[in-house]
Backbone as JSON, one array per atom type, in Angstrom:
{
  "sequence": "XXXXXXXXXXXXXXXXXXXXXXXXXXXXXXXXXXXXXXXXXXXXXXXXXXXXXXXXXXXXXXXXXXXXXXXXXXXXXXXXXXXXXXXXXXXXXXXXXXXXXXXXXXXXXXXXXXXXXXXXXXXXXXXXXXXXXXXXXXXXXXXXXXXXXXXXXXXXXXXXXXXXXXX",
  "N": [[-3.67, 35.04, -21.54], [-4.3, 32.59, -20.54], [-2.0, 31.8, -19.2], [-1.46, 33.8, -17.36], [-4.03, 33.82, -14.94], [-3.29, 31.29, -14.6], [-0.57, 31.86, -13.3], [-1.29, 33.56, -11.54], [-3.17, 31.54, -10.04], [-1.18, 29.57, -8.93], [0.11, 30.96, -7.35], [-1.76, 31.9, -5.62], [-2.12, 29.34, -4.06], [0.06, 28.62, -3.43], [0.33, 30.64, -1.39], [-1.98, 30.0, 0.28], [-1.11, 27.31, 0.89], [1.08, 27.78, 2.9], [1.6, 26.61, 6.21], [0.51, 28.03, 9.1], [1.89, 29.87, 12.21], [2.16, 31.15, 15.75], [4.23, 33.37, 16.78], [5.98, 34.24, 19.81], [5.91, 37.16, 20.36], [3.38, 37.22, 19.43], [3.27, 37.73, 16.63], [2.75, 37.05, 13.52], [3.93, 34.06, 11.41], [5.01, 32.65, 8.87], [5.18, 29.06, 7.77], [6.79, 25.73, 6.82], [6.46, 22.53, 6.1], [8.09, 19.75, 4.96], [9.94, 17.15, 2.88], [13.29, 16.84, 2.84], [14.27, 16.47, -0.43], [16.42, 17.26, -2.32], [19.52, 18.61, -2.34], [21.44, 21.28, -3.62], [23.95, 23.53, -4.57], [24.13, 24.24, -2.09], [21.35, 24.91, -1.4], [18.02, 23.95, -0.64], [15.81, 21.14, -1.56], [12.36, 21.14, -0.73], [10.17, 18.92, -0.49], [6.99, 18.61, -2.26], [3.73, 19.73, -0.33], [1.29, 17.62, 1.01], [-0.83, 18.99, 1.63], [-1.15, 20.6, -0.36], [0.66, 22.72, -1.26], [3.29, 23.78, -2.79], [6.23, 22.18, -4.26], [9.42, 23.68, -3.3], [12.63, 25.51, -3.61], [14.91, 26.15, -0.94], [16.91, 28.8, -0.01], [20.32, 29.88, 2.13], [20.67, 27.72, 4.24], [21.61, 25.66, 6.9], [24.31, 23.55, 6.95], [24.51, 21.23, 7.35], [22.49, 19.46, 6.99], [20.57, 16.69, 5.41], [19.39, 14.21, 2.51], [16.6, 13.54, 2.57], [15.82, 14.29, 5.29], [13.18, 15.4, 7.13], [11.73, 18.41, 7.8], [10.91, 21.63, 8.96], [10.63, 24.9, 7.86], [11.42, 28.42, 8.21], [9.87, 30.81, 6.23], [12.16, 33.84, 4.99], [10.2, 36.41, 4.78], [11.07, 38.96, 3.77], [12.8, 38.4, 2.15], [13.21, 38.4, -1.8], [11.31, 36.93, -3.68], [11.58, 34.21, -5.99], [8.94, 33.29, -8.51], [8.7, 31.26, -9.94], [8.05, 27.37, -10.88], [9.6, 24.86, -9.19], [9.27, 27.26, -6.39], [12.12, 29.73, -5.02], [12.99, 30.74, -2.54], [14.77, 32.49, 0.47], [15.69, 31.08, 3.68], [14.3, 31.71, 6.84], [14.7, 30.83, 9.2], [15.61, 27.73, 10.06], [14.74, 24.07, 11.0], [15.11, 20.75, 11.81], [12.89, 18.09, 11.89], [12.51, 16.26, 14.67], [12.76, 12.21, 15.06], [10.6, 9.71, 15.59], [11.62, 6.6, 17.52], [10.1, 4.69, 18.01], [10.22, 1.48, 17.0], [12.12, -1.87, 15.92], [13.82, -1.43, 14.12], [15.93, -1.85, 11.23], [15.94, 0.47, 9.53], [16.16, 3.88, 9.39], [13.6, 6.15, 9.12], [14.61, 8.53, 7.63], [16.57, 7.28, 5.76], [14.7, 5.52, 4.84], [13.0, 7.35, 3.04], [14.85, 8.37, 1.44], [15.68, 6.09, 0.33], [13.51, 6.22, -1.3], [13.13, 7.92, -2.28], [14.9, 7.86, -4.71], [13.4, 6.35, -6.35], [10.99, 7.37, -7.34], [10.22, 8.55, -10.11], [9.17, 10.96, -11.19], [9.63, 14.72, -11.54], [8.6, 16.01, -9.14], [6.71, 16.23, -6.61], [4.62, 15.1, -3.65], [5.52, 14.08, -0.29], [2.86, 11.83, 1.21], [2.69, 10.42, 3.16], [4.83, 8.61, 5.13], [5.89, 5.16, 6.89], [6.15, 2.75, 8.95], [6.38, -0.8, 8.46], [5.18, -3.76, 10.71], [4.06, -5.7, 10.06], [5.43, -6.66, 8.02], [7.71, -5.85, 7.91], [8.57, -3.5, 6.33], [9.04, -0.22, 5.15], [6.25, 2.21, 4.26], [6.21, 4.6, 1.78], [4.04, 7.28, 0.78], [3.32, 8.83, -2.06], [2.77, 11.65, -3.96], [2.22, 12.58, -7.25], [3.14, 15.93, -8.5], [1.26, 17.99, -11.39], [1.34, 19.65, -13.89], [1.86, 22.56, -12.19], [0.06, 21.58, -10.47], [-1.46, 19.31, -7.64], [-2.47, 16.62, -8.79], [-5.0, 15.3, -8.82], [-7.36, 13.73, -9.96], [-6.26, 11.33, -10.94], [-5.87, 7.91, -10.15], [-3.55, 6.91, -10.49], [-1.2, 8.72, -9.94], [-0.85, 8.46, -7.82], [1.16, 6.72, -5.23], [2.81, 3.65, -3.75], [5.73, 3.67, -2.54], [7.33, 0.65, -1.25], [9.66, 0.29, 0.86], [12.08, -2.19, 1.79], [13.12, -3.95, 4.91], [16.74, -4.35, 5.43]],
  "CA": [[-4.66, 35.12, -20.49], [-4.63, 31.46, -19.17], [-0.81, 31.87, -18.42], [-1.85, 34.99, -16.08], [-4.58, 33.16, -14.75], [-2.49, 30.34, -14.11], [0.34, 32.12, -12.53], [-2.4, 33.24, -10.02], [-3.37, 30.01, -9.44], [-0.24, 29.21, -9.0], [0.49, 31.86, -5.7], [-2.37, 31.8, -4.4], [-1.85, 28.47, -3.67], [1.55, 28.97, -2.19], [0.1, 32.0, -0.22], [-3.09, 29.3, 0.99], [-0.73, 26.3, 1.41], [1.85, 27.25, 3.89], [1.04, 26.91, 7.32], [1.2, 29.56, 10.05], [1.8, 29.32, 13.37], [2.02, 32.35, 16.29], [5.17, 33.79, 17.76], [5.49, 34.37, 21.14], [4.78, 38.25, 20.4], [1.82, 37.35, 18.33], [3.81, 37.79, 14.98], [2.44, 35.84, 12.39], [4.88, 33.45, 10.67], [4.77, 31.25, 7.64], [6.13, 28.07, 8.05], [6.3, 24.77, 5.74], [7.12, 21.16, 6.35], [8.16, 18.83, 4.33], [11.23, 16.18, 3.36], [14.48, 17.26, 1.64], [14.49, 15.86, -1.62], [17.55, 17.29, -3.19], [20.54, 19.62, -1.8], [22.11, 21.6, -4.67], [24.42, 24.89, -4.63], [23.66, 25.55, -1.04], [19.98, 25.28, -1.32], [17.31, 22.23, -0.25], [14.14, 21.15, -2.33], [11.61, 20.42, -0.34], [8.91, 18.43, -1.16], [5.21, 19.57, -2.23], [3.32, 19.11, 0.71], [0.25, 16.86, 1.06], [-1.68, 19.84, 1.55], [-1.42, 21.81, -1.76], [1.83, 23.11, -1.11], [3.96, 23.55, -3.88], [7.64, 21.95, -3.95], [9.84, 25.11, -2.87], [13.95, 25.62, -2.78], [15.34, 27.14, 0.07], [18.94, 28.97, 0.08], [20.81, 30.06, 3.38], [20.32, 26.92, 4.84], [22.47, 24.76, 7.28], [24.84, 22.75, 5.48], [24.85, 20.25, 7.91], [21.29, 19.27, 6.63], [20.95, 15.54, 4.51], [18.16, 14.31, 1.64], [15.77, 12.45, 3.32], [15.02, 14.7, 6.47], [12.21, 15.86, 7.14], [12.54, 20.24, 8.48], [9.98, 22.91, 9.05], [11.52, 25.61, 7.09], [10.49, 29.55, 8.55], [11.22, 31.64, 5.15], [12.46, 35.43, 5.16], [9.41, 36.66, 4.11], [11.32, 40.41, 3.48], [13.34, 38.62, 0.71], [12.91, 38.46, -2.85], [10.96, 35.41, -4.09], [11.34, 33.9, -7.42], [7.14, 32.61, -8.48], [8.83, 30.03, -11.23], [7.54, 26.28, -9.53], [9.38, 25.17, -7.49], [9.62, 29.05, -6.32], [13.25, 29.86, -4.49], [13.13, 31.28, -1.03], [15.4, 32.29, 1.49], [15.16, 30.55, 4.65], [14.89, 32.48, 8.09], [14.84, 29.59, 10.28], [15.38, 25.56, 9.55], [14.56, 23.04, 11.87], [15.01, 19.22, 11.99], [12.03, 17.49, 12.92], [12.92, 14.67, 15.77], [12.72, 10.97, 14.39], [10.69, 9.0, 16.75], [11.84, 5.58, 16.93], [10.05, 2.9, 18.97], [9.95, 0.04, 16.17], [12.98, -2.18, 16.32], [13.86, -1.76, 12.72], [17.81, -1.74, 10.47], [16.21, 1.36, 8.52], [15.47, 5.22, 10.26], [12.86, 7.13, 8.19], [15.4, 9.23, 6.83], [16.78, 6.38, 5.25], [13.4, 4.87, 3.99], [12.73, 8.15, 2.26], [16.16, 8.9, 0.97], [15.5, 4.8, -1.14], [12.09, 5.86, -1.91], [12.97, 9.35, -3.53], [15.54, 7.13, -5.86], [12.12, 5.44, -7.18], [9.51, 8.05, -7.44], [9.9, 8.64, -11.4], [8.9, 12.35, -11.62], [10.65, 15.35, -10.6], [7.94, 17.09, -8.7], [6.29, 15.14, -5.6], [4.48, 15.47, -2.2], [5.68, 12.94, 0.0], [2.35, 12.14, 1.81], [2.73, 9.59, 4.24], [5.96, 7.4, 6.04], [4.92, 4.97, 7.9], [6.64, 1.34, 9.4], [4.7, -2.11, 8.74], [6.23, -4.35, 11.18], [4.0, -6.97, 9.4], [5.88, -6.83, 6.5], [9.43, -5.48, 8.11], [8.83, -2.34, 5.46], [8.67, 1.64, 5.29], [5.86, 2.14, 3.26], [6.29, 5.87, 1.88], [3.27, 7.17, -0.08], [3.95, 9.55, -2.92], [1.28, 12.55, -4.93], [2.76, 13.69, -8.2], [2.56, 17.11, -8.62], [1.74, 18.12, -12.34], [0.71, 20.94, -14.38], [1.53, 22.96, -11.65], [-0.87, 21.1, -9.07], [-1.7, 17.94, -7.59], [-3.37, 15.54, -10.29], [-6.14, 13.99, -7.78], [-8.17, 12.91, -10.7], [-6.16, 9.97, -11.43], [-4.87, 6.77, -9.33], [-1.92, 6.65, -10.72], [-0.12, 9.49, -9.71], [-0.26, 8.46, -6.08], [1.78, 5.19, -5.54], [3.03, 3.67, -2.59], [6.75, 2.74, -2.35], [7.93, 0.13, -0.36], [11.23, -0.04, 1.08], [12.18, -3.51, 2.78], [14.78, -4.11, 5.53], [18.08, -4.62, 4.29]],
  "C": [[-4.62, 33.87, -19.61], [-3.1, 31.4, -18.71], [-1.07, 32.75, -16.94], [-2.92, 34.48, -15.11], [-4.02, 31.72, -14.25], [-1.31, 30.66, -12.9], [-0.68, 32.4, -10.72], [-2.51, 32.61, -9.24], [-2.22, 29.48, -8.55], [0.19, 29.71, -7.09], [-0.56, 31.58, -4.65], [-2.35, 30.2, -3.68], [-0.88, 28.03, -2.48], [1.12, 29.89, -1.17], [-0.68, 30.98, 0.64], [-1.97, 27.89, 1.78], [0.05, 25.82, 2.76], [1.19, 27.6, 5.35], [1.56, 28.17, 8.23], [1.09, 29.03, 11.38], [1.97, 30.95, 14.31], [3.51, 32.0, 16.97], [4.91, 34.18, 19.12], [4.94, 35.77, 21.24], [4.17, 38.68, 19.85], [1.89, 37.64, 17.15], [3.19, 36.58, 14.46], [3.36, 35.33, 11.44], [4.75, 32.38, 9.63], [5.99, 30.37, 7.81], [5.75, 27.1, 6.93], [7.32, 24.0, 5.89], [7.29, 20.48, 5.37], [9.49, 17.55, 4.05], [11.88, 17.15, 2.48], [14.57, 16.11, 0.77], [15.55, 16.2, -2.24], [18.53, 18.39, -2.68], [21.32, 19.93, -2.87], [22.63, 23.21, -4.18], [23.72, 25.55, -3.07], [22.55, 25.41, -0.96], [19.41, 23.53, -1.28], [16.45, 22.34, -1.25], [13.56, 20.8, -1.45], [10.02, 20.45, -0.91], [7.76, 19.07, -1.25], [4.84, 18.75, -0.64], [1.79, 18.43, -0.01], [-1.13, 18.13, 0.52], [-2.56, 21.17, 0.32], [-0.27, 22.65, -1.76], [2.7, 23.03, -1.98], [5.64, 22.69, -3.78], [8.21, 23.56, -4.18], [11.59, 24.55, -2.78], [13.84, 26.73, -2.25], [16.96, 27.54, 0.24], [18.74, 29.41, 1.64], [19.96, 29.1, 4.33], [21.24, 25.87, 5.64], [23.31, 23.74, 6.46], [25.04, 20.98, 5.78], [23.22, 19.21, 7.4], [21.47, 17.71, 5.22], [19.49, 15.24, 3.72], [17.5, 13.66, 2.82], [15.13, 12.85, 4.94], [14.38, 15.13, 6.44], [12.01, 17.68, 8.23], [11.36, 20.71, 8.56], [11.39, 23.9, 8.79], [10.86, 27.45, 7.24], [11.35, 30.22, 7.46], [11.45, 32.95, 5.41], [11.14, 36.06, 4.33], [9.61, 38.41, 3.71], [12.19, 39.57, 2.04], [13.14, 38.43, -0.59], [12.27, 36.99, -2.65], [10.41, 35.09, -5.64], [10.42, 33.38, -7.77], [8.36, 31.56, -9.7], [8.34, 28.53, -10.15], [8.72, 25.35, -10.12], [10.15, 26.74, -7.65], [11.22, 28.68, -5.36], [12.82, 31.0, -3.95], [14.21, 31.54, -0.2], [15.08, 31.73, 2.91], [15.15, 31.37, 6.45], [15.47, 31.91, 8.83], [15.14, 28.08, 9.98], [15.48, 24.92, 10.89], [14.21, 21.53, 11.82], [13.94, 18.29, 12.54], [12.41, 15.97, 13.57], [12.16, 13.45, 15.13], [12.1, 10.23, 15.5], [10.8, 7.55, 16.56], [11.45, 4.97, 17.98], [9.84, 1.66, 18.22], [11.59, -0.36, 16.29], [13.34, -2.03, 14.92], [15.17, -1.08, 12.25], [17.4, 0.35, 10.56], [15.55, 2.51, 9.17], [14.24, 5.66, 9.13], [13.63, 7.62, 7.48], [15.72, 8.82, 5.61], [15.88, 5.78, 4.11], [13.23, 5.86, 3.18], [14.14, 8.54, 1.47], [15.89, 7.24, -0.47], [14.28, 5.07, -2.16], [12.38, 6.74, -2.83], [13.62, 8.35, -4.8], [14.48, 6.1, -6.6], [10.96, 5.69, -7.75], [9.76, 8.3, -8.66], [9.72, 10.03, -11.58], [9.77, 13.35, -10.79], [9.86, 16.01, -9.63], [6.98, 16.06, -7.83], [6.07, 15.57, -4.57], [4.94, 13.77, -1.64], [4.45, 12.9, 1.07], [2.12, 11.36, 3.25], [3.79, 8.81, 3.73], [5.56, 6.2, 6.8], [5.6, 3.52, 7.65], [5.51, 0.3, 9.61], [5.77, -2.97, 9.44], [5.88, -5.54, 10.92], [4.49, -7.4, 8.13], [7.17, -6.23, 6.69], [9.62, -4.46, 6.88], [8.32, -0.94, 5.79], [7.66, 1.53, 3.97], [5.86, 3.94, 2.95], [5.13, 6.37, 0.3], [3.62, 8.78, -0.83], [2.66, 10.42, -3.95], [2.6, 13.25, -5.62], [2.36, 14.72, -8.45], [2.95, 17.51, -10.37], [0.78, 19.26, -12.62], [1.1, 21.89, -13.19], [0.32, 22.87, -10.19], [-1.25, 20.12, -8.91], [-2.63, 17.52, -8.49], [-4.2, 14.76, -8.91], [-7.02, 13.46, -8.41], [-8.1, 10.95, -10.71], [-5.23, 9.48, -10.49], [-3.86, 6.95, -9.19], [-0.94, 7.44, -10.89], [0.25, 9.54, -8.58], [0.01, 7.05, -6.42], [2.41, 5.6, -4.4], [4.67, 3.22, -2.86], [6.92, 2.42, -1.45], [8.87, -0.34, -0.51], [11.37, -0.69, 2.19], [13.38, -3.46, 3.8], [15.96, -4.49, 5.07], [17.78, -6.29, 5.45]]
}
């Protein structure tokens, strides 16, 4: 019973988390941002989102695609989808979100998050904020472990900030 009950939990979450946005002829589309954390067999991870968003792979996906970017990801919502977490999706659409860079700094975002993933300790993670201190010449990239199946917001110490310094 609390497995079934859990799995629930589990979707409706994913059903509540991803965002939507409107097509031009008023189709409703599920979309979902986040970074690439891991590229395996063809397929991305991307991160839980901030929002309650579960971590998700995505197959049929550009190949030209690297860890550490950050995509809006429109999935095929006609094809199969595996509920195990992270669930596996096909992707309809992928898109690169633009890097804006007015700080004078060695290291892109991409970059900063690509050192930070190599530090976060767990396998399951929203990345929830990026963000350049130029008083401290670092990316500070802030990090929500996702456990049991859902963000832990009880306790401190599953959010942690890494900072990654200029080379």
């Amino acid at each position: 019973m609390r497995y079934i009950f859990s799995l629930g939990l589990i979707i409706l979450i994913a059903l509540i988390g991803a965002a939507c946005s409107q097509r031009e002829s008023g189709e409703q589309v599920d979309q979902v941002t986040g970074y690439i954390l891991d590229i395996r067999d063809q397929e991305i991870l991307l991160s839980a989102g901030p929002d309650g968003q579960p971590p998700m792979w995505f197959s049929n996906v550009p190949s030209s695609l690297e860890v550490g970017q950050k995509v809006t990801v429109i999935p095929d919502t006609q094809a199969p989808v595996a509920l195990e977490i992270p669930s596996h999706l096909l992707a309809k659409k992928v898109s690169v979100n633009a890097q804006a860079s007015v700080h004078s700094h060695r290291l892109t975002e991409q970059e900063a998050v690509q050192q930070a993933i190599r530090n976060v300790g767990s396998s399951y993670y929203a990345i929830e904020d990026v963000v350049y201190s130029s008083a401290d010449a670092a990316w500070h990239v802030r990090v929500r472990e996702w456990v049991n199946e859902v963000f832990n917001s009880e306790h401190d110490e599953v959010v942690k900030t890494i900072v990654v310094q200029e080379r």
